[in-house]
N, C-alpha and C positions, 0 to 999 in steps of 0.2 A: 370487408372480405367477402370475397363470392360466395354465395351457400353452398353450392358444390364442392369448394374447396374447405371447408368447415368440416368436422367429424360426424355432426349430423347427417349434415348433407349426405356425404360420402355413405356412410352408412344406410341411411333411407333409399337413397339411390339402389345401392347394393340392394338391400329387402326387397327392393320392387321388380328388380330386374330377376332376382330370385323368384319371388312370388309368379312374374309374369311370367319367365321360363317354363316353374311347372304350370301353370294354366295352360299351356302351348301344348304339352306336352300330355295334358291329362284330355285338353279337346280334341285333340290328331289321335287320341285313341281312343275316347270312348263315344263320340258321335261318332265319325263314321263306323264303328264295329257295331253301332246299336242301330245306325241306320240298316246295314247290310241285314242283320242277323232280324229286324222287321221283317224287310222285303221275302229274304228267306224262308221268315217264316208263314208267310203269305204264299210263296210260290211252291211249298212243298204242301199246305193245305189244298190249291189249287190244283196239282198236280196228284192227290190223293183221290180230290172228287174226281179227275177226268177219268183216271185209270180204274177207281170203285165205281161209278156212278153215272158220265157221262158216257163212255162209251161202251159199255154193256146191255144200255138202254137205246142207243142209236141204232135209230128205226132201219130198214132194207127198203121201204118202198119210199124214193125220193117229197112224194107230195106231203110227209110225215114229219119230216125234216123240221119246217116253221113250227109244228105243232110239240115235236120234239124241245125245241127251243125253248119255246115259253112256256114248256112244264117242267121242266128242269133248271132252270135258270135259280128259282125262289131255293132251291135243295141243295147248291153249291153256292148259293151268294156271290155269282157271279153272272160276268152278262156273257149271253153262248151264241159264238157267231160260227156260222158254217159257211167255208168256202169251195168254189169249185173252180177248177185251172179250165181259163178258156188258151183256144188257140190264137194267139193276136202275137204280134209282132212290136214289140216285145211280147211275152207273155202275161197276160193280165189275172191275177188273184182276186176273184171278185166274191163279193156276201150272196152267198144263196139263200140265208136265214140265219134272223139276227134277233135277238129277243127283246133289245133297245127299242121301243116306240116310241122312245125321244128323239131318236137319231134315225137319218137317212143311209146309215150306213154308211157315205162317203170318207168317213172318217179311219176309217179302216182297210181300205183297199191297198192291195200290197202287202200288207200288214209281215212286217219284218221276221217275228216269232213265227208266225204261219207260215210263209217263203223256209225257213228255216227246215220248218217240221219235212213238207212236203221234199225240200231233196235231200234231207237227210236220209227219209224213209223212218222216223221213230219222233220220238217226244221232243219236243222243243222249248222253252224258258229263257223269261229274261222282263226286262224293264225295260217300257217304251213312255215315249212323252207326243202325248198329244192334247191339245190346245191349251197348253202351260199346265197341264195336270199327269202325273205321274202313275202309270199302269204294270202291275203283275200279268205278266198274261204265259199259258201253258197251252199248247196246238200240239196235237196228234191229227197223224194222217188215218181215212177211213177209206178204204178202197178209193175212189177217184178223188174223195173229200180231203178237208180237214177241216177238223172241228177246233175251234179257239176258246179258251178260259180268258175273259180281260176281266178283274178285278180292280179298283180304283187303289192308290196307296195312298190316298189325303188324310186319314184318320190315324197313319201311324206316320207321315211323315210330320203331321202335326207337332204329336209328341217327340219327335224330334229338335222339331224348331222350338217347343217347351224346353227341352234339354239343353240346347243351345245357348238356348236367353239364359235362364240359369246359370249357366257355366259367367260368359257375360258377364251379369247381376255380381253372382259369387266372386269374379276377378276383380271386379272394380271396387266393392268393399276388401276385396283380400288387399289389395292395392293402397287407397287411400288406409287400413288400417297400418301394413308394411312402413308407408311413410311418415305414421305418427308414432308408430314405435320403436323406429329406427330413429326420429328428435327427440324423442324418450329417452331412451336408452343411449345415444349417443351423450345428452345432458347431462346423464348421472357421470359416462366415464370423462366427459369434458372439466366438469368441476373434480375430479381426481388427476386429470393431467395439467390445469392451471395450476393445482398444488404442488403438483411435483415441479411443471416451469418455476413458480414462484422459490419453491427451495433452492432448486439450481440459480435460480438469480441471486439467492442470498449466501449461496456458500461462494460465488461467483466475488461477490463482494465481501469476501473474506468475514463474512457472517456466521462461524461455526456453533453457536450457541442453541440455536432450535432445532430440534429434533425433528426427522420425517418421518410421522408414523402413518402406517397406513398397512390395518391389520387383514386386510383379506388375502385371496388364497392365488388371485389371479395373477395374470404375467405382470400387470400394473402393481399389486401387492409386491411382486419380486421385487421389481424396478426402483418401491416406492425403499424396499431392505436392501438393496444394492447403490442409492441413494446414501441412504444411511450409513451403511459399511464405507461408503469415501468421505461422508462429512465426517467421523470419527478418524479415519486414517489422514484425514489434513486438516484436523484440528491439532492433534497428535504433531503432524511434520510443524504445522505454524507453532506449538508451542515450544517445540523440542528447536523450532530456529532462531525462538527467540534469546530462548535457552543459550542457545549455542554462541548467538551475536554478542550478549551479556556477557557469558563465561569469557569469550577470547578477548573482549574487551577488557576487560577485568584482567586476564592472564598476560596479555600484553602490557597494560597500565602500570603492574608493580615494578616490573624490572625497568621500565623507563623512567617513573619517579626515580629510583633507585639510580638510575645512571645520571639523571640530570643531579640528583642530590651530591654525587660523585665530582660532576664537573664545578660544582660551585666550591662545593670545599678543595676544590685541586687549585681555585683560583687563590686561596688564599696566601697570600706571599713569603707569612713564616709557617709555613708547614714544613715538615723534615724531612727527608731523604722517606725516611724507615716507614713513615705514615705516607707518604705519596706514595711507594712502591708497595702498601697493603690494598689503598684503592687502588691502584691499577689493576692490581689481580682481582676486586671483588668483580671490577667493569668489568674483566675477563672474562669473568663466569656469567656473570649479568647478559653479557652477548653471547655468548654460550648458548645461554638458557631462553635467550630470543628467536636464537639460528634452530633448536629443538623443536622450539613452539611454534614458528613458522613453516619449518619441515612437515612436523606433525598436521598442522594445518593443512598444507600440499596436498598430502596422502588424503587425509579426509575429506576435501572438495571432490579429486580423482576418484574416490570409491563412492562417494554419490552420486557422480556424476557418470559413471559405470567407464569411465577411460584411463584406467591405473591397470597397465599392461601386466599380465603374471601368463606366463607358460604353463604347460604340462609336460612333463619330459622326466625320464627315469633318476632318481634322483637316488645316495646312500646317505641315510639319516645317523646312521652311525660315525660317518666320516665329518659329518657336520657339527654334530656335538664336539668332537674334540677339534675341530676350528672354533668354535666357538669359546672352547678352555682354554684353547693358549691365546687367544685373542682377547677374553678379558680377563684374564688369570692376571695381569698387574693392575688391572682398576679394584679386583678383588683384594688383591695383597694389600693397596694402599689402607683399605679400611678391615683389615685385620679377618677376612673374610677365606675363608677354603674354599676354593673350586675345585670339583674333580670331574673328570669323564672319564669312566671307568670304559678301556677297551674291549669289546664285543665285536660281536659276529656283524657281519653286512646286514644293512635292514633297508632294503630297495622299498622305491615309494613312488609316488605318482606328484610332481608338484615342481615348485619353481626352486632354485635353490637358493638366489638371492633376498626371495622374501620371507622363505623360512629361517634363515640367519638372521632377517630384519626382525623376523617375531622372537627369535630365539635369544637375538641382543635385548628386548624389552623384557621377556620373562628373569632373564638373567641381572639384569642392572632392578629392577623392582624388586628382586630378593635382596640385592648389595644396598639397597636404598632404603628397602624398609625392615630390615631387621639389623639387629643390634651386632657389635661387632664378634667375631669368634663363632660366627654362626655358619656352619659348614653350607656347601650349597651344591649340586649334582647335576650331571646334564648327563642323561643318559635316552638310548633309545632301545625299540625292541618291536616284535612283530606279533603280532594277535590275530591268529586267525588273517582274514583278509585286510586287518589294520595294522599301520604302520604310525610306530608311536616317539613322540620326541619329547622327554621330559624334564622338567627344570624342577628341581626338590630342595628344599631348606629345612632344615630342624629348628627356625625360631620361632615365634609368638604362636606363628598362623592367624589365620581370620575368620570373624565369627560367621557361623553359618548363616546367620539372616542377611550378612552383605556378599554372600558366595556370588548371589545374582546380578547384584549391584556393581558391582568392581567393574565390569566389561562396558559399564555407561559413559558416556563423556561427559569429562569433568568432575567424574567422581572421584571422590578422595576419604579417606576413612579417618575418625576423630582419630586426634593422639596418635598420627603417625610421627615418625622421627624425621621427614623429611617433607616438603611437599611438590610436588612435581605439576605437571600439567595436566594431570587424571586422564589423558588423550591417548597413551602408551596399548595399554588394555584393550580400549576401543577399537586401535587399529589392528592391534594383534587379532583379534576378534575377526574383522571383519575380511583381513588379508586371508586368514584359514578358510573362509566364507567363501571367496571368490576360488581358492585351490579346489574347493569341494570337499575340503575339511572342517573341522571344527577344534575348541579349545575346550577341554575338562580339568575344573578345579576341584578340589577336594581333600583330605587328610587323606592320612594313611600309615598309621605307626609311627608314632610321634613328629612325621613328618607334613608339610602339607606342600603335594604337589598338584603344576601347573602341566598338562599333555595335548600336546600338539598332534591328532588324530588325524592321517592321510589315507587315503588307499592305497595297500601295499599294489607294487609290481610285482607280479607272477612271476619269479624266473623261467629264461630261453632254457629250452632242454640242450642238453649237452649233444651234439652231433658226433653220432657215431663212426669212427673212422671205416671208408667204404674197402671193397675187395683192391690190393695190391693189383 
């Protein structure tokens, strides 16, 4: 792999480009603002002696001038040239007296600051360069003259170029430091993202047994708990499918022995009317109870797989219950069992209507199935506040509360029931209310223990008021 393309890398890279920015950023303003504020302050001390010092003392009789010069120069620390404007063509700025006796003065003729002073008529300032060396210099006019302040800037543009290099120095270890703390620091969080790749490759491989822990506080800490929180939820789904694969194979298995044990004994040649026509009927039920379990099965691939179609649409829960009474009011009779739906007021509701008759056929046959006979049973409904309720009630055994939670599991089935079913019924009732944006609530309640099918009620339309004839 390219180092650039590495975590380190990337990261170093970043630090340095950071690092280098503010260096950029810290040299573009504090050299040049420390150069100026030198020069500055060079050229307002220069301009302090000319106005205190040099020209208060500037002689009237011209022959004074030279001697002017070189006794003043040492008191202003600077070197004092005095010009006088001849007439030439162009105009020539020439030294009349210069306190330099290193120089022949050609070095100044014209002199820019001085041109300046003279047609301004008042003070002049600025920085000039001459023979690669950098000068302060301050010129006032004196009646035909002008007198020149040139001070040298080498000793503080030095300290400049000190500053400079420094800066330099300091970027270049900020720099190499930037890229070894950014392979640092990138190391630590690299051996925290191979553990987390390495976990994803093992829950990848259906490896749900080891944990990912990884107790810090950062986004990788989250990742490392959000990691975790899906290897529990599909350890969870892998066991619950195994679960699932077991159970229906299992739930399938019985009634097929059972049929095939059917066709062997029907083979037998003296078997009797009376006995042939007893298996038939049990195969009856035995297919029956296949066509259920495969149904049931349907529903619940459809509800995992989130495409088991349910509406929303205004529905009366009241009118539903008593479909539901005269619809199983002869499965009831057969086992000695009371249905009632007691008629009531309209209870408008929010939901589908064929799959709350589908929940309300399972809550109702699981009362006819699991309690004993002469056991009355009720479908009634009613509105609560903004709930709209549909209820299936029996007065027999009831069920203990530690399996109240359990019931709604698939494949559950409770010891010592009188019949056994496919424990699938519950589950789907469950999860069909789930999709309406309802839910199911089990529970006693004077001596009874009901089952309530919870929707949100429909608000009735207000009545429109008949308008002016």
């Amino acid at each position: 792999m390219s180092p650039l393309r590495s975590v380190g890398g990337r990261l170093a890279l970043a630090l340095f480009v950071v690092v280098a920015g503010v260096l950029v950023i810290v040299y573009l303003i504090v050299v040049p603002s420390y150069r100026s504020s030198l020069e500055n302050a060079e050229l307002n001390g220069l301009q302090t002696s000319m106005l205190g010092t040099a020209v208060p003392n500037y002689p009237a009789q011209p022959y004074l001038t030279q001697q002017f010069a070189d006794q003043w120069a040492p008191a202003v620390h600077a070197r004092i040239v005095v010009f006088t404007l001849q007439n030439s063509q162009p105009p020539l700025l020439a030294p009349f007296a210069d306190s330099s006796a290193e120089s022949d003065s050609s070095d100044v003729v014209n002199d820019p600051v001085a041109y300046d002073a003279i047609h301004r008529s008042t003070i002049a300032r600025g920085t000039v360069q001459r023979d690669g060396q950098t000068y302060a210099e301050v010129a006032y006019p004196v009646g035909g003259s002008v007198v020149l302040l040139s001070a040298s800037l080498h000793d503080q543009l030095q300290a400049v170029s000190v500053v400079r290099r420094r800066v330099f120095v300091a970027g270049g270890i900020a720099s190499v430091f930037a890229i070894l703390l950014g392979y640092a620091g990138a190391s630590v969080f690299a051996r925290r993202i191979r553990r987390l790749e390495e976990a994803a490759e093992r829950i990848a491989d259906g490896n749900f047994g080891e944990a990912v822990v990884d107790h810090r506080a950062d986004e990788l800490g989250q990742l490392a708990r959000g990691f975790e929180r899906m290897r529990l939820r599909l350890a969870n789904l892998d066991r619950a499918r195994g679960e699932f694969i077991a159970n229906a194979s299992h739930e399938l298995r019985t009634p097929l022995f059972s049929l095939a044990g059917f066709l062997e004994l029907l083979d037998d040649p003296e078997l009797d009317d009376g006995t042939r026509d007893e298996f038939l009927v049990q195969m009856r039920e035995q297919v029956a109870r296949l066509t259920r379990l495969a149904t049931n099965l349907l529903d619940l691939s459809r509800l995992d797989a989130g495409r088991l179609s349910v509406t929303r649409e205004p529905i009366d829960l009241s009118e539903l219950a008593v479909e539901l009474a005269v619809e199983l009011g002869p499965r009831a009779a057969v086992t000695a069992h009371t249905l009632e739906a007691p008629a009531g007021q309209s209870v408008p509701a929010q939901g589908d209507a064929e799959r709350v008759l589908q929940i309300g056929r399972i809550l109702v046959e699981n009362a006819i199935v699991h309690t004993p006979e002469g056991t009355t049973i009720r479908v009634g409904s009613a509105l609560d506040g903004g709930r709209a309720t549909l209820t299936v009630a029996d007065d027999g055994p009831g069920i203990p509360r530690d399996a109240q939670a359990q019931i709604f599991e698939r494949f559950y089935r409770l010891d010592g029931t009188r019949a056994s079913g496919s424990g699938l019924g519950l589950a789907i009732a469950r999860e069909l209310a789930q999709v309406m944006g309802g839910r199911i609530e089990v529970g006693p309640e004077d001596g009874w223990l009901l089952f309530t099918l919870v929707l949100s009620a429909e608000a009735p339309e207000p009545a429109l008021e008949p308008g002016p004839a």
